[in-house]
MIDOSE-1310 file (N, C-alpha, C; in nm, 2 decimals, decimal comma, always signed):
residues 212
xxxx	-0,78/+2,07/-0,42/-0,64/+2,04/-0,38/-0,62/+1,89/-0,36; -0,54/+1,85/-0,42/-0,47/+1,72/-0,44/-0,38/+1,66/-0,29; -0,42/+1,51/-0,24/-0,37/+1,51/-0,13/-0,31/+1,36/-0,13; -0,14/+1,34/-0,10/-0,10/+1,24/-0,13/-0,03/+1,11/+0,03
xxxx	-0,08/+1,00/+0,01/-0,03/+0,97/+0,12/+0,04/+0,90/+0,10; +0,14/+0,89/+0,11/+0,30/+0,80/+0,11/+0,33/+0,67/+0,24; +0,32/+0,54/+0,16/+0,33/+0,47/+0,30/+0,46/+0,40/+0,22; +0,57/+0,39/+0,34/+0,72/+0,37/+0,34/+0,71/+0,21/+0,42
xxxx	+0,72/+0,13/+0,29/+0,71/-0,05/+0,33/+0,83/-0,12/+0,37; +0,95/+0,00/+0,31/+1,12/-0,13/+0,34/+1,15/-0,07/+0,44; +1,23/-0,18/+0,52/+1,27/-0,17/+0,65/+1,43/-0,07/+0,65; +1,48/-0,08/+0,51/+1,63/-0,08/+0,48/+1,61/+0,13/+0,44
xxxx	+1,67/+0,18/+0,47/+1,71/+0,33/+0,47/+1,76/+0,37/+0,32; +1,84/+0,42/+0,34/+1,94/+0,49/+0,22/+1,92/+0,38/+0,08; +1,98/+0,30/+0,15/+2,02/+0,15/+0,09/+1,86/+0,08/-0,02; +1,76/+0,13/+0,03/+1,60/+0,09/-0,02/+1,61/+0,16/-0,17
xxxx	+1,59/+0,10/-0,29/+1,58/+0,11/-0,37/+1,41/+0,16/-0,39; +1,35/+0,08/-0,32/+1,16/+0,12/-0,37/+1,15/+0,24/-0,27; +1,23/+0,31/-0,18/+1,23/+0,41/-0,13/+1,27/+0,50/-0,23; +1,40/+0,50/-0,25/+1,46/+0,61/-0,37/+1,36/+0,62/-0,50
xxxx	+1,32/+0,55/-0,55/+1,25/+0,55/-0,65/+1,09/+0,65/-0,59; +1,02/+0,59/-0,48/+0,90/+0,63/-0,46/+0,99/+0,80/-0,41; +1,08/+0,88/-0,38/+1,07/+1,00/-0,32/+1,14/+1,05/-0,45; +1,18/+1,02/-0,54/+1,14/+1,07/-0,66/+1,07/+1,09/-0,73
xxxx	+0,97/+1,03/-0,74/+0,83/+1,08/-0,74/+0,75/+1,18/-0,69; +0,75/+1,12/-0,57/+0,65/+1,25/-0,43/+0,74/+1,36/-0,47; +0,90/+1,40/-0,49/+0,97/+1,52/-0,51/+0,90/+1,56/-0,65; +0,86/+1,51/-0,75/+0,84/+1,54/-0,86/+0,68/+1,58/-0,83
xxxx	+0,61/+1,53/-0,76/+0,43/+1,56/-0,78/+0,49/+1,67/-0,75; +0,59/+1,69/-0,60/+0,54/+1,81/-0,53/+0,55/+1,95/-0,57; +0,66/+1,93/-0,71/+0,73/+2,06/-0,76/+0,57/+2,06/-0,86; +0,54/+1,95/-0,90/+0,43/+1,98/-1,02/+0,28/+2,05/-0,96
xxxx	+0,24/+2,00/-0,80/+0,14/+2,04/-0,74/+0,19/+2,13/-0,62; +0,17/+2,24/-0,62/+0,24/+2,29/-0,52/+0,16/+2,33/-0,45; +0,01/+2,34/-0,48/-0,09/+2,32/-0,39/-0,13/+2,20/-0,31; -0,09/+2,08/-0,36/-0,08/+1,99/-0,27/-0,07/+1,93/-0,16
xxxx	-0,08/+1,84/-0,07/-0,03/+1,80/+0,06/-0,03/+1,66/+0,04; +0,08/+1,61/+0,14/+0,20/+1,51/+0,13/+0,20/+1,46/+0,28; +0,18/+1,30/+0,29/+0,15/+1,31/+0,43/+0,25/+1,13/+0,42; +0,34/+1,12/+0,48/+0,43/+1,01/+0,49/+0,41/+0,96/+0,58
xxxx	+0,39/+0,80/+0,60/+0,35/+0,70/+0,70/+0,44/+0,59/+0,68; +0,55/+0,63/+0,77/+0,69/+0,53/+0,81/+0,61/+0,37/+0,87; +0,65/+0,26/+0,80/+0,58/+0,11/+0,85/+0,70/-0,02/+0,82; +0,80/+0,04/+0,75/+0,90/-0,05/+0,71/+1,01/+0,00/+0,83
xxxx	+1,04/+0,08/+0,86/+1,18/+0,13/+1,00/+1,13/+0,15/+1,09; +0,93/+0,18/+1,09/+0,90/+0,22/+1,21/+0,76/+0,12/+1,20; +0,79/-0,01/+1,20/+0,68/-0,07/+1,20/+0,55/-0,07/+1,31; +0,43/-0,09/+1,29/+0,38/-0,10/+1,34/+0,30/-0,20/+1,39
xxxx	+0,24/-0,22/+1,49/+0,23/-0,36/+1,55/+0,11/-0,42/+1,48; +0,11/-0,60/+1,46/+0,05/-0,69/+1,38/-0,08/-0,67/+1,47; -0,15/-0,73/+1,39/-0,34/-0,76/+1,48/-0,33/-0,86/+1,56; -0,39/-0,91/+1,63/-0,38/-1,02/+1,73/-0,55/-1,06/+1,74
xxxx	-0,57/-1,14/+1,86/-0,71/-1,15/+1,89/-0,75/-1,03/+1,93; -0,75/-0,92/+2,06/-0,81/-0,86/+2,05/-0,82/-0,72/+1,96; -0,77/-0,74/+1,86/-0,83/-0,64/+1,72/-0,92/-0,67/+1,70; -0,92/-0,86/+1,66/-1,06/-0,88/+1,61/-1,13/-0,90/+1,64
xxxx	-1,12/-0,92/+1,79/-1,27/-0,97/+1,90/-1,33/-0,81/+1,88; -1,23/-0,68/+1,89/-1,30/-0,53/+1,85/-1,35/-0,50/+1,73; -1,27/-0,53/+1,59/-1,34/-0,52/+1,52/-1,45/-0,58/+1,42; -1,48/-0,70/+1,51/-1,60/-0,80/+1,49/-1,70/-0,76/+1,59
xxxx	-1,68/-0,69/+1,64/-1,75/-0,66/+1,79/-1,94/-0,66/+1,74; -2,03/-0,72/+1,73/-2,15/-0,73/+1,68/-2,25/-0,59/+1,72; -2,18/-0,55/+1,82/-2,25/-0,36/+1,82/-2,12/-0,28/+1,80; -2,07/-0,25/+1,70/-1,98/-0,15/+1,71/-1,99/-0,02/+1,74
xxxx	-2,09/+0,05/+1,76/-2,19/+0,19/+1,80/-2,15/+0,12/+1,95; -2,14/+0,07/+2,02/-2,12/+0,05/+2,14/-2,03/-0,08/+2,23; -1,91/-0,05/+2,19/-1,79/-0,12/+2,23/-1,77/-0,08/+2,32; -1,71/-0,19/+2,41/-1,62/-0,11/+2,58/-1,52/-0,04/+2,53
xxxx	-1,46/+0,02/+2,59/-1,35/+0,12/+2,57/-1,24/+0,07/+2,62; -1,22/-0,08/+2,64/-1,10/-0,14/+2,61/-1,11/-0,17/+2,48; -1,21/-0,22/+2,37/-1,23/-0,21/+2,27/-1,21/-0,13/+2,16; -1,19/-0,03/+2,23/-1,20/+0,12/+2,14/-1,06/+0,12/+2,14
xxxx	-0,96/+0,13/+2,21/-0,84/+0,09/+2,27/-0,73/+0,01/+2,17; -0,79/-0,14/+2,13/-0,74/-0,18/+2,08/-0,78/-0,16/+1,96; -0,87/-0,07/+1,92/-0,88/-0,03/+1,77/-0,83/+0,12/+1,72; -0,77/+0,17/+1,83/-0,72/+0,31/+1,83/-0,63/+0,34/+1,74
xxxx	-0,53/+0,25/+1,68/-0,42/+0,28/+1,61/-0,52/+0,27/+1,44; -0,57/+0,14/+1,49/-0,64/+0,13/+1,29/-0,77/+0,25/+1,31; -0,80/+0,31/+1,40/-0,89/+0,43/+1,35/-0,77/+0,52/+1,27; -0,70/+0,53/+1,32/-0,62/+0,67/+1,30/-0,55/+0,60/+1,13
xxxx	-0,51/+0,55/+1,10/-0,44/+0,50/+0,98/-0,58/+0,48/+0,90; -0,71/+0,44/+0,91/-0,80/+0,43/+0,80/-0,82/+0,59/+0,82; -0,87/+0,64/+0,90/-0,90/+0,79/+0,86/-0,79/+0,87/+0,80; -0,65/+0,80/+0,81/-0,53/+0,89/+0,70/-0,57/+0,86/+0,59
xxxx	-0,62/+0,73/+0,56/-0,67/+0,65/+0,43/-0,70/+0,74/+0,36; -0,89/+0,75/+0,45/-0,97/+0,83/+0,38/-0,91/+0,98/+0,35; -0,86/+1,01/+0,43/-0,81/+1,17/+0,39/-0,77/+1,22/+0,30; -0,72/+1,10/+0,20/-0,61/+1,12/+0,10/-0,66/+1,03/-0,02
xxxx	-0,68/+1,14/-0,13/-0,71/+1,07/-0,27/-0,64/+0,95/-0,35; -0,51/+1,02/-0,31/-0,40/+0,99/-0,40/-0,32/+0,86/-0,30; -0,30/+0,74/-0,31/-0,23/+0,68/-0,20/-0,11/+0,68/-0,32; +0,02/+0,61/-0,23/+0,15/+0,62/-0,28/+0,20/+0,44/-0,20
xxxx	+0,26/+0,36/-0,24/+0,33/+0,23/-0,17/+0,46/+0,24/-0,20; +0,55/+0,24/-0,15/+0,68/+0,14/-0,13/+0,71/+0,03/-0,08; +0,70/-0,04/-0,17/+0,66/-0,18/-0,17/+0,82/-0,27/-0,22; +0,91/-0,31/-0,14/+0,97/-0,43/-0,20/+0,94/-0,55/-0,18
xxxx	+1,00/-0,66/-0,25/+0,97/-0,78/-0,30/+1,07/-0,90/-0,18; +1,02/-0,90/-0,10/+1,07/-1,01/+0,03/+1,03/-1,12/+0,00; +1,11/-1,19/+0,00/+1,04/-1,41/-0,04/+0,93/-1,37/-0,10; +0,89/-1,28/-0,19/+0,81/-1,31/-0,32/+0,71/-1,22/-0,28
xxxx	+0,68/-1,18/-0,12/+0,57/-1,07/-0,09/+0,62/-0,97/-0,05; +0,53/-0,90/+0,04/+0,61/-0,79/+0,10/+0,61/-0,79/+0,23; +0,69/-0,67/+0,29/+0,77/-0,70/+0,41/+0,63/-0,69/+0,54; +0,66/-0,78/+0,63/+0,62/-0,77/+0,74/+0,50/-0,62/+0,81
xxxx	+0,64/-0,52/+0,82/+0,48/-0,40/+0,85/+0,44/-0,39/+0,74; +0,43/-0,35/+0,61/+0,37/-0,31/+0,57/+0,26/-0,42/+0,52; +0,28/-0,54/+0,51/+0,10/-0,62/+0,56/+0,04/-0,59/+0,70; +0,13/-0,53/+0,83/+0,02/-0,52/+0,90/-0,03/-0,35/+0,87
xxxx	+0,00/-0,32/+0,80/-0,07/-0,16/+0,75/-0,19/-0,22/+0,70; -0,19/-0,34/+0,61/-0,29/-0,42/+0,53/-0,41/-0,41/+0,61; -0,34/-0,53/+0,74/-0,42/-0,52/+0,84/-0,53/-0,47/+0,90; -0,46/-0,30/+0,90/-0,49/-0,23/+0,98/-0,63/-0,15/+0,90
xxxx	-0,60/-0,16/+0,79/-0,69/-0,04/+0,76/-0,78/-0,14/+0,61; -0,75/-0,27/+0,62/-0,88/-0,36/+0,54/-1,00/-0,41/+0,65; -1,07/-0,31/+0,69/-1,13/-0,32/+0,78/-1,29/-0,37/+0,79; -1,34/-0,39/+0,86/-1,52/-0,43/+0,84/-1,52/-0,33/+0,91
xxxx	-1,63/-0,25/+0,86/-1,73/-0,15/+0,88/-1,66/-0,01/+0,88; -1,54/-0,01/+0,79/-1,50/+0,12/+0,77/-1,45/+0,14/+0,65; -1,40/+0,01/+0,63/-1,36/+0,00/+0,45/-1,43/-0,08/+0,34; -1,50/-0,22/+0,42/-1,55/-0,31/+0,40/-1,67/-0,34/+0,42
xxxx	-1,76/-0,37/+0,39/-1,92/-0,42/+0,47/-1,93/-0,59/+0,44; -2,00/-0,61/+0,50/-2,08/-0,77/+0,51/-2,20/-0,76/+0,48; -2,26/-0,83/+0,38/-2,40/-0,82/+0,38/-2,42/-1,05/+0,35; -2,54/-1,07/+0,39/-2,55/-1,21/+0,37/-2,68/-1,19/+0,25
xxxx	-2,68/-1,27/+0,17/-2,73/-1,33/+0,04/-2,75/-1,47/+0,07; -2,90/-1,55/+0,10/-2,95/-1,64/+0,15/-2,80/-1,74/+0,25; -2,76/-1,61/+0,34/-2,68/-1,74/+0,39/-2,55/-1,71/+0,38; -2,51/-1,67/+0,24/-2,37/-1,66/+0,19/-2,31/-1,52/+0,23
xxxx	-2,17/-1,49/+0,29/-2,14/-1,33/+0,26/-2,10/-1,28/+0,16; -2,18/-1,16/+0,11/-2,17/-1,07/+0,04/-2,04/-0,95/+0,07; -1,91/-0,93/-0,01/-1,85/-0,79/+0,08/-1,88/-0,68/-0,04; -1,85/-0,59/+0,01/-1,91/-0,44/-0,07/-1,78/-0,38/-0,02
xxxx	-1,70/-0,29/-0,12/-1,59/-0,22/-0,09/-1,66/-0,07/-0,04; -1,61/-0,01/+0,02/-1,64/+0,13/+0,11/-1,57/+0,23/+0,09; -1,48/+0,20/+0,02/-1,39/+0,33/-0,04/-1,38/+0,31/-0,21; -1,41/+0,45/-0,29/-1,40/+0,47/-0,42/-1,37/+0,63/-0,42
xxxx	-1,34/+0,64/-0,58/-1,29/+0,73/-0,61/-1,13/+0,78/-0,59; -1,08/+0,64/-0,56/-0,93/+0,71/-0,52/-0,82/+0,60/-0,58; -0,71/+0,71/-0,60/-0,61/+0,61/-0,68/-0,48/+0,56/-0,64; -0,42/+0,46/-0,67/-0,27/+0,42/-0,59/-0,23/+0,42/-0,67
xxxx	-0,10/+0,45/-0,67/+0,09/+0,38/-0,74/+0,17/+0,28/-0,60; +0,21/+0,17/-0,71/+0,26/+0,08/-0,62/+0,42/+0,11/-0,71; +0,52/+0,12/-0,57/+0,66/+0,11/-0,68/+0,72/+0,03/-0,54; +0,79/-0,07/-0,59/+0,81/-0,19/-0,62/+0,98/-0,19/-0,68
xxxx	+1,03/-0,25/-0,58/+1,17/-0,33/-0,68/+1,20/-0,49/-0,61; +1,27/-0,52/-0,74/+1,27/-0,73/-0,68/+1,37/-0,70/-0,71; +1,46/-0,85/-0,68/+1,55/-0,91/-0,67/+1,58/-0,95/-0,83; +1,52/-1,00/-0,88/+1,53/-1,08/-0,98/+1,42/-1,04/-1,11
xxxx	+1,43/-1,11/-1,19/+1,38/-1,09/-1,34/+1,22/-1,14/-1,34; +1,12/-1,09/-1,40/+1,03/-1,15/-1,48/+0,90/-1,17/-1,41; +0,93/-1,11/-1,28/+0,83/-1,09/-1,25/+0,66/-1,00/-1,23; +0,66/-0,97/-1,34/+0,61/-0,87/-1,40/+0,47/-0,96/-1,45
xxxx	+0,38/-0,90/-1,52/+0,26/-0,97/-1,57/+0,34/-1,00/-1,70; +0,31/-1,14/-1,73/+0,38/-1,26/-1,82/+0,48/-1,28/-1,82; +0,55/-1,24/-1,69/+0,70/-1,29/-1,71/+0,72/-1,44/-1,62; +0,82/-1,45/-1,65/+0,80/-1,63/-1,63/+0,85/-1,66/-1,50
xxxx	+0,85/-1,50/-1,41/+0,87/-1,58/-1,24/+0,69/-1,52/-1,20; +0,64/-1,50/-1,31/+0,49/-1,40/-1,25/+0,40/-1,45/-1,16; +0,41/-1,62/-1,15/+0,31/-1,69/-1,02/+0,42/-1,64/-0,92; +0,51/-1,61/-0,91/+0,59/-1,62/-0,78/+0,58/-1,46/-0,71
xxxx	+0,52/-1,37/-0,77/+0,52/-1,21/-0,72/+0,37/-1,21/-0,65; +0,41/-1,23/-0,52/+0,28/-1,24/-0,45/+0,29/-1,06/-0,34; +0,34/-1,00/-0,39/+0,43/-0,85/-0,34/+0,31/-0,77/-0,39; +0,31/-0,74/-0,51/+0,22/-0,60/-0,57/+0,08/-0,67/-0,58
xxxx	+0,11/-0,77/-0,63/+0,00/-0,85/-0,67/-0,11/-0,86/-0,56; -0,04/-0,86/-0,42/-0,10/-0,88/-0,29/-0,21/-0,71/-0,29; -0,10/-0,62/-0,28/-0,11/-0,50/-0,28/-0,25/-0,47/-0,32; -0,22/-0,54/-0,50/-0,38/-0,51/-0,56/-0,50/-0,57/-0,50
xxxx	-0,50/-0,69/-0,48/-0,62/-0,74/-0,42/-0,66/-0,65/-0,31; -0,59/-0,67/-0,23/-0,64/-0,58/-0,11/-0,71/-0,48/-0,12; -0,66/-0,35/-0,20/-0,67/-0,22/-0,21/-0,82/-0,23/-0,33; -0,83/-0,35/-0,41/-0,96/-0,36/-0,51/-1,05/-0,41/-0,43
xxxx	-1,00/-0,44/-0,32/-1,18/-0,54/-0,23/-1,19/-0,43/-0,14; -1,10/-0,33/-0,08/-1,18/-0,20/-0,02/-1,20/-0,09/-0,12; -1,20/-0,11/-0,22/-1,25/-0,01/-0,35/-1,20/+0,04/-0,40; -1,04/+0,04/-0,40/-0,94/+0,07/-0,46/-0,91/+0,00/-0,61
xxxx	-0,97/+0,06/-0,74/-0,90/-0,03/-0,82/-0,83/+0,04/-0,95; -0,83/+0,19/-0,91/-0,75/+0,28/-1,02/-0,60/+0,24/-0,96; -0,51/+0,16/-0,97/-0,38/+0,13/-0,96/-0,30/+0,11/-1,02; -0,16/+0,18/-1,04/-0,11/+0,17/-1,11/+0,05/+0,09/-1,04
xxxx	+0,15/-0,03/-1,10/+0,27/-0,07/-1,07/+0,36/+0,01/-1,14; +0,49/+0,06/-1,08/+0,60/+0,13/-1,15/+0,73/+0,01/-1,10; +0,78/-0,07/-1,10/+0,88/-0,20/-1,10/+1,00/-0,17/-1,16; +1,12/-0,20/-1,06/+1,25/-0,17/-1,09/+1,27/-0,33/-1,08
xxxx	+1,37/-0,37/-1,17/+1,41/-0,52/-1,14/+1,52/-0,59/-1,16; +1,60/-0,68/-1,12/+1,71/-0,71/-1,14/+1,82/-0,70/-1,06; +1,80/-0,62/-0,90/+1,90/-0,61/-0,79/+2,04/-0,70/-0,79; +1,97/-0,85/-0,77/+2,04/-0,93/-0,75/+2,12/-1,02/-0,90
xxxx	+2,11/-0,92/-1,05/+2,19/-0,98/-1,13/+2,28/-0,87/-1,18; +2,29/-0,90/-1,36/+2,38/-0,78/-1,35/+2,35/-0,62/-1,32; +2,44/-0,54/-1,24/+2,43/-0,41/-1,23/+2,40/-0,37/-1,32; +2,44/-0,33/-1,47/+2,43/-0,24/-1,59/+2,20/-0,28/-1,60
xxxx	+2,24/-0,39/-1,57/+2,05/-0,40/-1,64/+1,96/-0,38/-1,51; +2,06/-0,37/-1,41/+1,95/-0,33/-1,26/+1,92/-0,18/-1,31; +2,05/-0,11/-1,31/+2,06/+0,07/-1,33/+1,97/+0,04/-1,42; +1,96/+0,04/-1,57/+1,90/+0,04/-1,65/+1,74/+0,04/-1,62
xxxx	+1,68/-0,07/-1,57/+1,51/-0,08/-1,53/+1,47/+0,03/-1,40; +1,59/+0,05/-1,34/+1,61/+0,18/-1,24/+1,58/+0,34/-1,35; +1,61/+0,33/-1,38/+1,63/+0,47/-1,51/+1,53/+0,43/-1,57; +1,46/+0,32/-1,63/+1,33/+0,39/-1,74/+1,24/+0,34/-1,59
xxxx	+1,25/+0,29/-1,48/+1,11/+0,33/-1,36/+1,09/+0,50/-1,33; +1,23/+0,56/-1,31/+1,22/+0,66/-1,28/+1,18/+0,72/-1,37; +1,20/+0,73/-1,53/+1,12/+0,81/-1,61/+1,01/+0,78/-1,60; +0,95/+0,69/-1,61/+0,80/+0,65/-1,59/+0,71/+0,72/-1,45
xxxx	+0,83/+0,74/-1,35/+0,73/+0,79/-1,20/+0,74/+0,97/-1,27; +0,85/+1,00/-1,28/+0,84/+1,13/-1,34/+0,75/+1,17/-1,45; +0,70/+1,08/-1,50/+0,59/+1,13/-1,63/+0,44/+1,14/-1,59; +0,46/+1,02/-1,48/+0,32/+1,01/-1,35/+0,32/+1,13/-1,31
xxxx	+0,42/+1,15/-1,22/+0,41/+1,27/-1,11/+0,34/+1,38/-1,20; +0,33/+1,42/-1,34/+0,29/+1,53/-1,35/+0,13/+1,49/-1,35; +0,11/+1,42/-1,41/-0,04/+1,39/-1,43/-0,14/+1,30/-1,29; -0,04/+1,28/-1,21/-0,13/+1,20/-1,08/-0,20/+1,26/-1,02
């Protein structure tokens, strides 16, 4: 059984285009897997709180087998979000394109669940750190809409998409590197060619959904 986690990155409701597009999808796996399970994690309307020092004084903690339980405390929320991680084969992003990255919670999701010693390891190599990714076997779709044109791989604003691009890095150094981008583009020019990249993303998430 196929198991999908949906993390919801725009702050903006109805009005969210990388929302509409991503629940066109999840509606399409769900009719295709109906054995399935679908597990949605609101982080753009229902953000969650950034890391601070004591995340990391906890999750640097040099005995983590035995942390105070104020400790434990301030790692309570990122247990629970990496163990949704792991739960789920299939991850799902809604991801729009804010000043060129992505929105606020959904880097502290980043945060939360690029973790040492749950996602991540450290090993030293005469001195130097070594990281080892801790999760494999599992695949993402990132969907994604900008503002503007060309931001795509070789398009000519493509140094400036630091959004999906961010997404990947992250998700390939905890062992994520089956990923796929589905990108709507053009919000902010003409409507006829926004609808337009709107309509072949959605054919594109529709032809996913059967085979994801």
């Amino acid at each position: 059984m196929s198991r999908v986690l949906a993390i919801h990155g725009s702050p903006r409701g109805e009005r969210s285009h990388s929302r509409r597009l991503t629940e066109v999808f999840l509606e399409a796996w769900s009719a295709a897997h109906p054995e399935g399970e679908l597990t949605r994690r609101e982080v753009g309307r229902a953000p969650i709180p950034h890391v601070g020092e004591p995340f990391v004084a906890a999750a640097f903690h040099p005995q983590p087998a035995s942390r105070p339980l104020f400790m434990q405390a301030d790692l309570a929320l990122s247990d629970v979000l990496v163990d949704e991680l792991l739960d789920h084969e299939l991850l799902v992003i809604s991801a729009p394109m804010y000043n060129f990255s992505i929105p606020s919670g959904l880097k502290a999701w980043v945060d939360h669940v690029v973790r040492i010693g749950r996602t991540f390891a450290i090993t030293e190599d005469n001195g130097v750190a070594q990281y080892q990714p801790l999760l494999r076997g599992k695949r993402a779709l990132i969907v994604t809409s900008r503002g503007g044109h060309g931001f795509g791989p070789g398009g000519v604003n493509a140094a400036f998409n630091h959004a999906d691009t961010l997404l990947r890095s992250a998700l390939g150094f905890i062992g994520i590197e089956d990923i796929r981008v589905v990108a709507a583009e053009g919000e902010e020019s003409d409507s006829r060619a926004f609808q337009a990249s709107c309509a072949a993303a959605e054919r594109e998430l529709l032809e996913l959904a059967v085979r994801f």
